[in-house]
LUMKOLLO-782865 format. One record per atom (N, C-alpha, C, O): residue in one letter; x, y, z. Coordinates in steps of 0.2 Angstrom, whole numbers, plus 5000, padded with zeros to 4 digits. Layout:
AXYZ;...
This chain:
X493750455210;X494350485209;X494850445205;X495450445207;X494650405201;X494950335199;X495650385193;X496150375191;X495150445191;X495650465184;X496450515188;X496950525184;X496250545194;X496550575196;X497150515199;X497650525196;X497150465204;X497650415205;X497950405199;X498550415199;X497650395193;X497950375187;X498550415184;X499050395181;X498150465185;X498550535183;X499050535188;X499650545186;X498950535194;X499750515199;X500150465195;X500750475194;X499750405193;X500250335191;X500450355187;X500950315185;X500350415181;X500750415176;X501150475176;X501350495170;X501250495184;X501950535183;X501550615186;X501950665188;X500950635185;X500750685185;X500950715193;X500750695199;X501350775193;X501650795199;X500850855204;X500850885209;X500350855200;X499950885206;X499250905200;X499350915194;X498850895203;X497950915201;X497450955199;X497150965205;X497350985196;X497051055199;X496351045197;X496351015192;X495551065199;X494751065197;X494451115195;X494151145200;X494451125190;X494151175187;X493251145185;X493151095182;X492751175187;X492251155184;X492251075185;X492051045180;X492351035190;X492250985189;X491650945191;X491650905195;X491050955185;X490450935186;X490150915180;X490550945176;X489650885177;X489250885171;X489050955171;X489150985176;X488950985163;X488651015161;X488150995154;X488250955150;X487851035154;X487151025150;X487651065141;X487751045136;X487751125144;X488051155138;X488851195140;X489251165144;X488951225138;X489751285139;X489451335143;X489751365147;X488951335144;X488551425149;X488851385154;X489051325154;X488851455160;X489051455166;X488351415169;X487851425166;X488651385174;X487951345178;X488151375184;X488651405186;X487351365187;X487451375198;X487851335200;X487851335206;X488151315199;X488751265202;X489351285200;X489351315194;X489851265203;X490551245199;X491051205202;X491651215204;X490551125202;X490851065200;X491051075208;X490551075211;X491651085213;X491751055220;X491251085225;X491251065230;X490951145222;X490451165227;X489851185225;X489751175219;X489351205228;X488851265227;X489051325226;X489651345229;X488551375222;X488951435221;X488751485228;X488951535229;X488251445233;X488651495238;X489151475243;X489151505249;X489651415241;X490051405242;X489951335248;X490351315252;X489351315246;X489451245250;X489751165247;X489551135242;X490251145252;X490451095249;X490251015244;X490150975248;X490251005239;X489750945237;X490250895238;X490850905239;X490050835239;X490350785239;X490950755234;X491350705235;X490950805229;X491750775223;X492150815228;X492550785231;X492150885231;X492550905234;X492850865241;X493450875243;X492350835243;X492350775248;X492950725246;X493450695249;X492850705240;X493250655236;X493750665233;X494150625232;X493850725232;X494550755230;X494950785235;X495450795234;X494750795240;X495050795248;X495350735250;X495850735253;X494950675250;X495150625253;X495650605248;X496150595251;X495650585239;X496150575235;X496850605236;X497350585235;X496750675238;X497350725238;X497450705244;X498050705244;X497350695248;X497650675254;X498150625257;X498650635260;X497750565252;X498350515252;X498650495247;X499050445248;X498650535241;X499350555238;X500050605243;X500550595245;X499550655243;X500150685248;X500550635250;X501150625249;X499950605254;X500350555261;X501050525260;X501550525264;X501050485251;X501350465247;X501950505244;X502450485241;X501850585244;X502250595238;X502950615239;X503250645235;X503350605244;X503850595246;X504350525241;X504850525238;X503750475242;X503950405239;X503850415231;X504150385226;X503350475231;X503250465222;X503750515220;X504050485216;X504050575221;X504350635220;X504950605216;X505050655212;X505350555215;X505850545210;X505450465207;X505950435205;X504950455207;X504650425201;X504650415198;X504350475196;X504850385190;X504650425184;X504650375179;X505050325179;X504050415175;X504050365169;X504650325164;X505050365162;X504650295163;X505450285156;X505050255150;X504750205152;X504950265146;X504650235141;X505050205136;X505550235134;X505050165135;X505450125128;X505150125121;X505450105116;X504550165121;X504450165112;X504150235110;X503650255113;X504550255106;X504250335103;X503550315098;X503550265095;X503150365097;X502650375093;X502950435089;X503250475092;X502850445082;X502850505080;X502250525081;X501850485083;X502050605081;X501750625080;X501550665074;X502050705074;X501350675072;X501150695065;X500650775066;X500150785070;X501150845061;X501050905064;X500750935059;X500750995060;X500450905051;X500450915045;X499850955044;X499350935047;X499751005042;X499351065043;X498951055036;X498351085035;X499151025032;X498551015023;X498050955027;X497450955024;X498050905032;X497850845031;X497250865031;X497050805031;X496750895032;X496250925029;X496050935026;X495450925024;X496450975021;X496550995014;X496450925008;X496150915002;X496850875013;X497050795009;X496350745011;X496150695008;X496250755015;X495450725017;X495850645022;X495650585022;X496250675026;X496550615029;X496750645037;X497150615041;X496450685037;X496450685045;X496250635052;X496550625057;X495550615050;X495350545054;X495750525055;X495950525061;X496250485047;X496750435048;X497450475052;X497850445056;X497450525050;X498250545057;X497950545061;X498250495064;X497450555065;X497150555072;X497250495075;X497650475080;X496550445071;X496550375073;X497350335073;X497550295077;X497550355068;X498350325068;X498750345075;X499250315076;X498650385078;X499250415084;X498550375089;X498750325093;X497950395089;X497550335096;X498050295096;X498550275099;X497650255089;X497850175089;X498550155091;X498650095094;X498950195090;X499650165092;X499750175100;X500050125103;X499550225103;X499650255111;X499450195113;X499750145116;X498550175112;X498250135115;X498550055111;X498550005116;X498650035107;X499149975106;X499549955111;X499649905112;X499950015113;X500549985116;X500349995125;X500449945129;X499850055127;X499450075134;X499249985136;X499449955141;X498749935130;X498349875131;X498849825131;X498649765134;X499349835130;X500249805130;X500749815137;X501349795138;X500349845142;X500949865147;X501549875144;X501949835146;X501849945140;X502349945138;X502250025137;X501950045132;X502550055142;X502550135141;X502850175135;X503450155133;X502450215132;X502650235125;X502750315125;X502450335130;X503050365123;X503350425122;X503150435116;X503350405111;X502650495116;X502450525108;X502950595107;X503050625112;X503050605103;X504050605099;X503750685094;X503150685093;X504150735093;X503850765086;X504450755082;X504950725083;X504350805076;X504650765069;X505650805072;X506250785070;X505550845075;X506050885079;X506650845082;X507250845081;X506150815087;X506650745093;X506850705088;X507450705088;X506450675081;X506750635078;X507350645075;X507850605075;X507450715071;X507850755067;X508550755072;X509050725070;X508450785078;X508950795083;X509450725085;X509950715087;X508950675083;X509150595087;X508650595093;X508450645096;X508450525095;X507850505101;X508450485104;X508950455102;X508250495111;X508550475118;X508750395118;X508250345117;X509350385118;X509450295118;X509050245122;X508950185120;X508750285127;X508150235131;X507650215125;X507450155126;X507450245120;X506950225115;X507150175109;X507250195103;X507150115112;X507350075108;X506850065099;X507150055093;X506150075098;X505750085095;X505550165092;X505550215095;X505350155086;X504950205082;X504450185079;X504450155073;X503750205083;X503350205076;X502950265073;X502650315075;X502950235067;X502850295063;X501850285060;X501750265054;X501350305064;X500650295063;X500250325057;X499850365058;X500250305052;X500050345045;X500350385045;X499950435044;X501150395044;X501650455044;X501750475036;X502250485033;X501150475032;X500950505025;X501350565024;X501450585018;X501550615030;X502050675029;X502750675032;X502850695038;X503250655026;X503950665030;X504250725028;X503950745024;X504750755030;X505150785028;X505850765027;X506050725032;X506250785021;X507050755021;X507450745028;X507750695030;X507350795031;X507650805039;X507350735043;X507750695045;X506650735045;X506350685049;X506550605043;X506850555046;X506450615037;X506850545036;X507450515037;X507550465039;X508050575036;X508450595040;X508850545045;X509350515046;X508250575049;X508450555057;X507950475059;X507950455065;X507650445054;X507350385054;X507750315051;X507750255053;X508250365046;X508550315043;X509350305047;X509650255047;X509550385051;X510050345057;X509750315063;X510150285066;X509250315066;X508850285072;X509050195070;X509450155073;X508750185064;X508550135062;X509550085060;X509850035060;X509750135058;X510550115056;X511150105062;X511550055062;X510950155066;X511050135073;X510750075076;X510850085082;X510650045077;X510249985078;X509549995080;X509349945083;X509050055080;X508350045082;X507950025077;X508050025071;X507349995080;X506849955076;X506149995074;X505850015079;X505950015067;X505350055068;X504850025064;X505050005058;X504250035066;X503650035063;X503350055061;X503050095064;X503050045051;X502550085049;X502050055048;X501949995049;X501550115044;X500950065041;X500650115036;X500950165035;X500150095033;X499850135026;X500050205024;X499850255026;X500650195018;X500550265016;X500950315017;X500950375016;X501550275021;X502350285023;X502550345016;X502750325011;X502550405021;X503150465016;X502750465011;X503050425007;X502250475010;X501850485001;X502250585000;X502550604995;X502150615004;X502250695004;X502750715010;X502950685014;X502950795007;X503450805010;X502850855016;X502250855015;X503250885020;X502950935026;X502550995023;X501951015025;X503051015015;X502751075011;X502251045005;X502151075000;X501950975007;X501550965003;X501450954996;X500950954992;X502450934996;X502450914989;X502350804988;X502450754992;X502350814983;X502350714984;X502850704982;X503150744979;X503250634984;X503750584982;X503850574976;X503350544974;X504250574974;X504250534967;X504350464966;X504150434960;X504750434971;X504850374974;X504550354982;X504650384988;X504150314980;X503950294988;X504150224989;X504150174986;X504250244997;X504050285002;X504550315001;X505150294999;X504450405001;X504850444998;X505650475005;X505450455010;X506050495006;X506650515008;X507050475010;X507350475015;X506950425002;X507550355006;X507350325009;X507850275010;X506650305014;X506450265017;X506350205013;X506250155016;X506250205006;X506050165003;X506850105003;X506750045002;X507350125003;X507950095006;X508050085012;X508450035013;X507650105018;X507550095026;X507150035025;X507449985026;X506650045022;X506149985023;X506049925017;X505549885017;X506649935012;X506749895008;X506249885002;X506449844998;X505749915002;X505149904996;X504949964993;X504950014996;X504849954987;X504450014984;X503750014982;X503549974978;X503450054985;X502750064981;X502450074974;X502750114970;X501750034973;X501850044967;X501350104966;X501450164963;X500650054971;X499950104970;X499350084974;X499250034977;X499050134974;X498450114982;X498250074977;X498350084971;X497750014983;X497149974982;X496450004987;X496249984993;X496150034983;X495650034987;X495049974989;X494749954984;X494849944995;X494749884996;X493949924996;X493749955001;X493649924990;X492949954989;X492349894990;X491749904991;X492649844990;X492149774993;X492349724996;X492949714995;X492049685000;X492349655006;X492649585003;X492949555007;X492549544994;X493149524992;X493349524991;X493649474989;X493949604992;X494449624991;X494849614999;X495449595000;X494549615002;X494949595009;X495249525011;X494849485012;X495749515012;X496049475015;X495849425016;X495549445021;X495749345015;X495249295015;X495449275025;X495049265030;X496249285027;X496249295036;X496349345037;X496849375038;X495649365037;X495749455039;X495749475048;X495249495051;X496549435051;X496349425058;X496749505059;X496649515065;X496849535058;X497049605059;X496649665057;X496849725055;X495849645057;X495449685056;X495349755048;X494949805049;X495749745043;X495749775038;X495049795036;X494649745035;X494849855036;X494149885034;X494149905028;X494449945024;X493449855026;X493149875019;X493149945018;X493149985023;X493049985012;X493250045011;X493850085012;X494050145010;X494350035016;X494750085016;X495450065009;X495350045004;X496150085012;X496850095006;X497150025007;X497049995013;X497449995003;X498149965005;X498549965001;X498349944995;X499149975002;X499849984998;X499649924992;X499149884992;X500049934988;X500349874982;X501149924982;X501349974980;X501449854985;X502249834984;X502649804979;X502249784974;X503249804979;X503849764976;X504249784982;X504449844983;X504549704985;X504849714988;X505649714985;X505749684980;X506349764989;X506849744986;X507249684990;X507449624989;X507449744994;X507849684998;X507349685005;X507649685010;X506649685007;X506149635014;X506249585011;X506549545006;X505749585015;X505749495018;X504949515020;X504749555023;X504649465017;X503849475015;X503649425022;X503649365021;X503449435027;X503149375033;X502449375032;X502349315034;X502049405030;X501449385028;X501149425023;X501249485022;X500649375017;X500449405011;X499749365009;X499449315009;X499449425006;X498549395004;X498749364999;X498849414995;X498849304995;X499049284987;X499549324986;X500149324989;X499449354981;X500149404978;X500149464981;X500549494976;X499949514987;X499949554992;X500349534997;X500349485000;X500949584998;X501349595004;X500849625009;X500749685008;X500649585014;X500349615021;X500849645027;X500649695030;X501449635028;X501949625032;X502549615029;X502649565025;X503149665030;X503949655027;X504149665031;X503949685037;X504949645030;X505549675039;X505849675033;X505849645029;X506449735034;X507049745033;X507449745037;X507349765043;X508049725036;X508749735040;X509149795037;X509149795031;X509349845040;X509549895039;X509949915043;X509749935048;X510649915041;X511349945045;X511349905052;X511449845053;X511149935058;X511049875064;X510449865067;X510449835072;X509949875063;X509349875066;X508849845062;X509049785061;X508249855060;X507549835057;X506949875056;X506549885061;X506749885051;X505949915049;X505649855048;X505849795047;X505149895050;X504349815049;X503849865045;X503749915048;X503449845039;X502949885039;X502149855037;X502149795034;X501749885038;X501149845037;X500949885029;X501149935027;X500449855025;X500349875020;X499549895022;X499249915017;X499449905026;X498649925029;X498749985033;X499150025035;X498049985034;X498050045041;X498050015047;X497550015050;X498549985049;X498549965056;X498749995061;X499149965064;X498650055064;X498650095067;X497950135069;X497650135075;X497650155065;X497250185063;X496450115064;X495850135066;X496750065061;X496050025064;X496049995071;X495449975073;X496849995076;X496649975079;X496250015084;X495849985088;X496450085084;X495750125086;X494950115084;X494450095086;X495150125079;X494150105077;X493750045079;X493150035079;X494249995080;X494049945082;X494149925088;X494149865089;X494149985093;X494749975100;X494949895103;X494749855106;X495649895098;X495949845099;X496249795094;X495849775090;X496749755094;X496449695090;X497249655093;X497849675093;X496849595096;X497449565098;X497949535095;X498549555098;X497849485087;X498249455086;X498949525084;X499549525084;X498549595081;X499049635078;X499549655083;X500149655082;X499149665091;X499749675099;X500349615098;X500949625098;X499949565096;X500349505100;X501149515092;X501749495093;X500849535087;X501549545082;X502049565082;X502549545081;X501649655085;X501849705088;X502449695095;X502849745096;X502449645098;X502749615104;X503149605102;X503649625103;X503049535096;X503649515095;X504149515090;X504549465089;X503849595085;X504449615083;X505149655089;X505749655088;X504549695096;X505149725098;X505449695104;X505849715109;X505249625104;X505549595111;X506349585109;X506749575114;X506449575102;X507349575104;X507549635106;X508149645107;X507149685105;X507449735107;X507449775115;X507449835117;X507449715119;X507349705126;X506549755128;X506349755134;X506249775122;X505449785125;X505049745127;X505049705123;X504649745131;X504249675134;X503649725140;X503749785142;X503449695141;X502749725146;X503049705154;X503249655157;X502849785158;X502949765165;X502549745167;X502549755173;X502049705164;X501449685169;X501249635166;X501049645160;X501149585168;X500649515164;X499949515168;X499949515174;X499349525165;X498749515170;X498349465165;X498149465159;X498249395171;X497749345167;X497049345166;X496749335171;X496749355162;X496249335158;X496149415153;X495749415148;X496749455154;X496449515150;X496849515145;X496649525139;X497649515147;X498049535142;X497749505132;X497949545128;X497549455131;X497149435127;X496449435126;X496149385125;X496149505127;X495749515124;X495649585121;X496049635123;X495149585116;X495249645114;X495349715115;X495649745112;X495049725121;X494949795123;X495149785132;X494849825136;X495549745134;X495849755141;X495549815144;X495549875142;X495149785150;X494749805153;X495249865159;X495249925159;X495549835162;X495849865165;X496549885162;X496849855158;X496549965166;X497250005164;X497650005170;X497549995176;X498350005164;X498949985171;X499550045169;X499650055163;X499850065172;X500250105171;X501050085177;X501150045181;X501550125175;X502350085178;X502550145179;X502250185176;X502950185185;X503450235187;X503850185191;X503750145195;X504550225189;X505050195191;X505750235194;X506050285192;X505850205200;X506250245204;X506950255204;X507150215199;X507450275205;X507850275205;X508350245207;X508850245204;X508050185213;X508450125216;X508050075211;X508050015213;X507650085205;X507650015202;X506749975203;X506349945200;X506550015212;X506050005212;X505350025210;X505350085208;X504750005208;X504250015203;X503550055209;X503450025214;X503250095206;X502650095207;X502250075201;X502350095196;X501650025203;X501250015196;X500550055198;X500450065204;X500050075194;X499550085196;X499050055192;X499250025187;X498350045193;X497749995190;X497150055192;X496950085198;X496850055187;X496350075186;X495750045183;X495850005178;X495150045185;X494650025181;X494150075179;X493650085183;X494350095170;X493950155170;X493150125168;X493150145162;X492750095169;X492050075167;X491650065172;X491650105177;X491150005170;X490450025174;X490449955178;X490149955183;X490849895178;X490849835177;X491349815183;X491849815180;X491349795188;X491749765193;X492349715188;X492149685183;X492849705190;X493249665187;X493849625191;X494249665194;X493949555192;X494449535197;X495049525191;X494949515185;X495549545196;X496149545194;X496749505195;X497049535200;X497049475193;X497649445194;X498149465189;X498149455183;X498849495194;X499249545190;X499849505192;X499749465196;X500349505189;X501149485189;X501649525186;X501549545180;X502049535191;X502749585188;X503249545187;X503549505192;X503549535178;X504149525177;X504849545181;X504849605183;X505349525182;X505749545187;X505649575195;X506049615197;X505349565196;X505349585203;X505249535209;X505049485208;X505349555214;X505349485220;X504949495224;X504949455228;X504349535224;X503949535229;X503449605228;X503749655226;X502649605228;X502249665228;X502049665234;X501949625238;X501849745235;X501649745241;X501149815241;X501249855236;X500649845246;X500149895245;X500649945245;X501149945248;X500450005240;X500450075242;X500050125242;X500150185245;X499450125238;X498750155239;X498150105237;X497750095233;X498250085242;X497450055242;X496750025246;X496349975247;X496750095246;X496050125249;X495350075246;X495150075240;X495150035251;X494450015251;X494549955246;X494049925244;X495149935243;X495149855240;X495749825245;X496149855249;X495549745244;X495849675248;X496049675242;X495749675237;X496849665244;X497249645241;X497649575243;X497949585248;X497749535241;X498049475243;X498849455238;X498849445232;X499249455240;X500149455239;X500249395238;X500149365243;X500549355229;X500949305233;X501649335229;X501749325223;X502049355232;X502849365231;X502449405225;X501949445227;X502649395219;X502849455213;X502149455211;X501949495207;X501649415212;X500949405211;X500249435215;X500049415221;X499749475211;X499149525219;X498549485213;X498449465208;X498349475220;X497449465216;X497249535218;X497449585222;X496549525216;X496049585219;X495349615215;X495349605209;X495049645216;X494449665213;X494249735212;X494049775216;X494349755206;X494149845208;X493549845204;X493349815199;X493249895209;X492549915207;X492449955201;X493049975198;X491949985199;X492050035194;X492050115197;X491750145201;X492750145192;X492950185194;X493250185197;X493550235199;X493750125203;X494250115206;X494850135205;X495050125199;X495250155208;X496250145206;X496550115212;X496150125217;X497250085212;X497350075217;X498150055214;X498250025209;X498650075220;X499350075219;X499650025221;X499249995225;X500249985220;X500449945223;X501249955220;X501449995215;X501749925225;X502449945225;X502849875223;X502849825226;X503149885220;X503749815218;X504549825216;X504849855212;X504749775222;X505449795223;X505749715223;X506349705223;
């Protein structure tokens, strides 16, 4: 019941099982997942009984819970990208970013071009923008006051090439961002051989794929392959664009994960008071963070965190909450958990979850 906890830990107010069994194909089977079809109980139902149970027990304390996120995703609603042969890359680009920030302890809100347009909720101090190849003047818009207001946003390969109606820019990154982000593009590089790749290629750039070619105006170039901008920041009204000249969004899905690109990710937006509720040692640095951790947060200030371990593999844990004075159990069925003040060890098996409270 490990996805179902999790689903509590991230806010989800109740469960529902439909067909909740393997199937071979879409036909109807003699089963359906909590029972037999003449109605005898199977053991998921057993399990989802005992799961729903000690949620309930809890949900008085989870009832005004709630997520806060600090960084928006766009998401991209672009109806040709099929037409343009870049679908993957929108896709991969919105994973990589969820799970960037998910590997990050740092809850994220995927955003449409709409929320952007209207203004994002002040709690959203970040914007990232994941292979955002389709802007419209509206959604630039509303990019270029977030960022003027003092928010911090992030792009990567291919920023605003077309409008929503599938026209191109004539200036890119096209609706003014190229003023937001301070550079202009000239022209893809397509990296058709692995000499073309970046001789510290620690951010995993894949052969076959695009990368910008810049002139910066007023960035500030923080890293470059020779005469290749990898990395720019601009300053812009009160805030800052950062952009990558790659697909880094989109690789860090394909390659689930890539540390050193989190750890840059961090500390663009740590002045922006973003930082992670949770430090867990031995994972936060590596690639693909074994265990998932999620934050709900109450209205006196108090946290539920939850930990999951979605795989096949037992894993010990040792977790620490930033600001808080003490952890302590709130769902934790069949794991030993040991407390020192804002610090838990503990072991989850696979398929495991288990809750813990910090005040």
């Amino acid at each position: 019941m490990s996805e179902a906890t999790m689903a509590a830990g991230l806010g989800a107010k109740g469960a529902m099982y439909w067909c909740w069994r393997p199937r071979f194909t879409d036909f109807e089977a003699g089963t359906y997942g909590m029972c037999r079809a003449d109605g005898k109980p199977l053991p998921r139902a057993v399990a989802g009984g005992r799961n729903a149970a000690a949620i309930a027990a809890l949900g008085r304390r989870l009832a005004d819970a709630e997520r806060r996120p600090q960084v928006a995703i766009l998401h991209s609603d672009t109806v040709f990208s099929g037409a343009d042969g870049v679908t993957a890359q929108v896709l991969h680009g919105e994973i990589g970013a969820l799970r960037l920030f998910l590997d990050a302890h740092i809850t994220p809100q995927v955003v449409s071009a709409d929320m952007v347009r209207d203004g994002l909720d002040p709690s959203l101090r970040a914007l990232v923008l994941p292979f955002a190849y389709a802007l419209d003047p509206e959604t630039c818009d509303g990019i270029r006051r977030f960022v003027e207001r003092g928010g911090c946003v992030i792009a990567d390969h291919n920023l605003a090439f077309k409008q929503s109606d599938g026209r191109a820019w004539q200036t890119l990154p096209g609706g003014g961002l190229d003023k937001v982000f301070g550079f202009e593009k000239d022209e893809d590089l397509y990296l058709e051989h692995k000499s073309l790749l970046p001789k510290d290629n620690r951010y995993g750039i894949a052969e076959k794929d695009f990368m910008d070619l810049v002139t910066p105006t007023t960035a500030e170039v923080l890293e470059r392959d020779g005469a290749r901008p990898l990395v720019l920041r601009n300053r812009f009204g009160k805030g800052e664009a950062y952009a990558f000249t790659f697909s880094a969004f989109p690789e860090y899905a394909r390659a689930c994960g890539n540390v050193p690109l989190r750890r840059l990710v961090l500390r663009f937006l740590a002045p922006y008071g973003v930082k992670p509720f949770a430090v867990t040692k031995g994972y936060d640095d590596t690639q693909w963070p074994h265990i998932r951790i999620s934050e709900l947060v109450r209205k006196d200030g108090s946290k539920v965190l939850t930990f999951s371990n979605p795989g096949w593999d037992s894993h010990d844990v040792e977790v620490s909450v930033p600001d808080v004075a003490a952890l302590a159990p709130f769902l934790c069925r069949d794991v030993a958990v040991k407390f020192d003040g804002a610090t838990a060890k503990f072991t989850l098996k696979p398929w495991q979850s288990i809750m813990l409270e910090a005040k």
